[in-house]
KOLLUMVO-901587 format. One line per field, with one value per residue: x, y, z of N, C-alpha, C in turn; residue number from 0. Coordinates in steps of 0.1 Angstrom, whole numbers, m for minus. Atoms other than C-alpha are relative to their C-alpha. Last residue first. Layout:
N
nu = c(X | ...)
nv = c(Y | ...)
nw = c(Z | ...)
cau = c(X | ...)
cav = c(Y | ...)
caw = c(Z | ...)
cu = c(X | ...)
cv = c(Y | ...)
cw = c(Z | ...)
keke = c(NUM | ...)
END
This chain:
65
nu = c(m4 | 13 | 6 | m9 | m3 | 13 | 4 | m9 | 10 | 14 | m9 | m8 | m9 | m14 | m18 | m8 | m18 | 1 | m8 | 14 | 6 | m13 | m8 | 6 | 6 | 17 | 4 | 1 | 6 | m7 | m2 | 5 | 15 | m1 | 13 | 10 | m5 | 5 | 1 | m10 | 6 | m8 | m3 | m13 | 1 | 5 | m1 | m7 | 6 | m1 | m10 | m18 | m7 | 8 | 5 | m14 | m3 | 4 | m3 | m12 | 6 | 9 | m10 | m7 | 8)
nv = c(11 | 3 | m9 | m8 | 13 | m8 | m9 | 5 | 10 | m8 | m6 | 8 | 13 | m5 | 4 | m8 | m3 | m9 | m9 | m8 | 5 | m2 | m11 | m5 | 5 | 4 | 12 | 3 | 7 | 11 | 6 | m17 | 3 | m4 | m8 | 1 | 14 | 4 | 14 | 13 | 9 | 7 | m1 | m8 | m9 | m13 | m7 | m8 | m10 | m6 | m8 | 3 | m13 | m13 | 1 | m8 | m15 | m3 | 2 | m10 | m15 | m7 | m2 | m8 | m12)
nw = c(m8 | m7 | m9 | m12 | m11 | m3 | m9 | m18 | m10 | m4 | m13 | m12 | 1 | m6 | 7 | 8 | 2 | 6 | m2 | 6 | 19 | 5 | 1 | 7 | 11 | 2 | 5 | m16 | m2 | m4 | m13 | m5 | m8 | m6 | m3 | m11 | m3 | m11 | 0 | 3 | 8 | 5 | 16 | 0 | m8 | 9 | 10 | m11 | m4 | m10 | m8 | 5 | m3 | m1 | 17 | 7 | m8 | 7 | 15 | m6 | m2 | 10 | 7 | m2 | 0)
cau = c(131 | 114 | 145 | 164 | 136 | 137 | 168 | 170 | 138 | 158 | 192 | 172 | 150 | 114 | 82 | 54 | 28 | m8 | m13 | m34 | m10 | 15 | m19 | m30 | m4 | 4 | 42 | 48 | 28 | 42 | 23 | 34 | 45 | 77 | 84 | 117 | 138 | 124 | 144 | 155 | 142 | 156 | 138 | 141 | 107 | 114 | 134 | 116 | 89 | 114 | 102 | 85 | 45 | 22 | 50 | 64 | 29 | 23 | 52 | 48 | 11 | 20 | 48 | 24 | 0)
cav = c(148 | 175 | 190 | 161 | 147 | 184 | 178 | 139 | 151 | 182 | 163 | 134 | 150 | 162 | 157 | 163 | 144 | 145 | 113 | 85 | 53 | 68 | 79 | 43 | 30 | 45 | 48 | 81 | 94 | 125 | 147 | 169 | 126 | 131 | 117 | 109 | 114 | 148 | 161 | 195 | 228 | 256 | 286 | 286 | 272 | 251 | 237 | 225 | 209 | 190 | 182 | 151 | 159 | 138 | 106 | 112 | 110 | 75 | 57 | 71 | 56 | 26 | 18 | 23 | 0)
caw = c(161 | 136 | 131 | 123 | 98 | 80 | 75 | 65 | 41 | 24 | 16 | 2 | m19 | m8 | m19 | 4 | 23 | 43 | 65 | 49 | 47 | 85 | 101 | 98 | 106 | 135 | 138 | 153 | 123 | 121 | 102 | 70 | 59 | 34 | 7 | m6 | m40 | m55 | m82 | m81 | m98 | m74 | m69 | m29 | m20 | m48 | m30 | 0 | m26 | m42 | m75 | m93 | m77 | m94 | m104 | m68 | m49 | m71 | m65 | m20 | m27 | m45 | m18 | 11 | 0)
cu = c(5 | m4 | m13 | m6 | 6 | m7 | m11 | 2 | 11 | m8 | m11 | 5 | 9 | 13 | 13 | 8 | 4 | 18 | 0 | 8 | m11 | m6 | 9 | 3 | m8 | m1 | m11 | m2 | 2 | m10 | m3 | m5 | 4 | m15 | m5 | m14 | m7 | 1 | m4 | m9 | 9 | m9 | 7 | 0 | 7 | m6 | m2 | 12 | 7 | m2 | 0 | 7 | 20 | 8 | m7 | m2 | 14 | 1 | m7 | 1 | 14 | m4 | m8 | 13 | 9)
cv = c(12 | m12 | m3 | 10 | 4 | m15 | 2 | 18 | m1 | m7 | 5 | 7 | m2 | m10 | 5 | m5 | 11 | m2 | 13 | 17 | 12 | m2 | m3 | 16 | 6 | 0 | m7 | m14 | m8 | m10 | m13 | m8 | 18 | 4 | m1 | 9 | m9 | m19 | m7 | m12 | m18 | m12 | m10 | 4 | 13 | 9 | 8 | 12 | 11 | 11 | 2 | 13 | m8 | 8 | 15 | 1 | 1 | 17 | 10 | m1 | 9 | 12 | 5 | 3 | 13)
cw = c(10 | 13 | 4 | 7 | 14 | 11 | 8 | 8 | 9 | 15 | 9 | 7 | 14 | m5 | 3 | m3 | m9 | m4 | m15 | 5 | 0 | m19 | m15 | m6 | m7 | m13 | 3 | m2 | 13 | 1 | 6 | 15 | 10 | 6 | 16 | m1 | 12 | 2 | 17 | 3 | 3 | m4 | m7 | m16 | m1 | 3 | m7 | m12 | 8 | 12 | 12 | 9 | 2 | 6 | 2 | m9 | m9 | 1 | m7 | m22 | 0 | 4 | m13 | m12 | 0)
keke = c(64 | 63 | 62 | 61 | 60 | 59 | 58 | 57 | 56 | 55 | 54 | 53 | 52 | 51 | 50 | 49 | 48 | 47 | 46 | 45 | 44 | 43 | 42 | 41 | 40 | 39 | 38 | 37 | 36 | 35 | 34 | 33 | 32 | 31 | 30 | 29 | 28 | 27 | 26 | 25 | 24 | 23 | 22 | 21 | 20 | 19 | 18 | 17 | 16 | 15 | 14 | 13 | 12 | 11 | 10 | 9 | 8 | 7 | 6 | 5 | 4 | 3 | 2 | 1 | 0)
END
């Protein structure tokens, strides 16, 4: 479930929403749950996301730990 939904969120939104905050056109590699799930399940397959690449999500990971 979770792997069709993260396949299909990167196909509909390809760039790194944190990015392109800044002007920059890059390639979105993770996805990124707006809130935490905390590891509830359900939350974690219905949650609200964003695209993000890899440097982006382990920051924004970091600061939200």
């Amino acid at each position: 479930l979770w792997r069709a939904r993260r396949r299909k969120w990167l196909s509909e939104h390809p760039w790194c929403e944190e990015c392109l905050r800044n002007g920059l056109y890059v390639p979105a590699t993770d996805v990124h749950h707006l809130q935490p799930h905390r590891g509830d399940r359900r939350l974690f397959l219905t949650s609200p996301l964003e695209s993000l690449c890899h440097s982006c999500h382990s920051q924004k990971t970091v600061r939200e730990k």
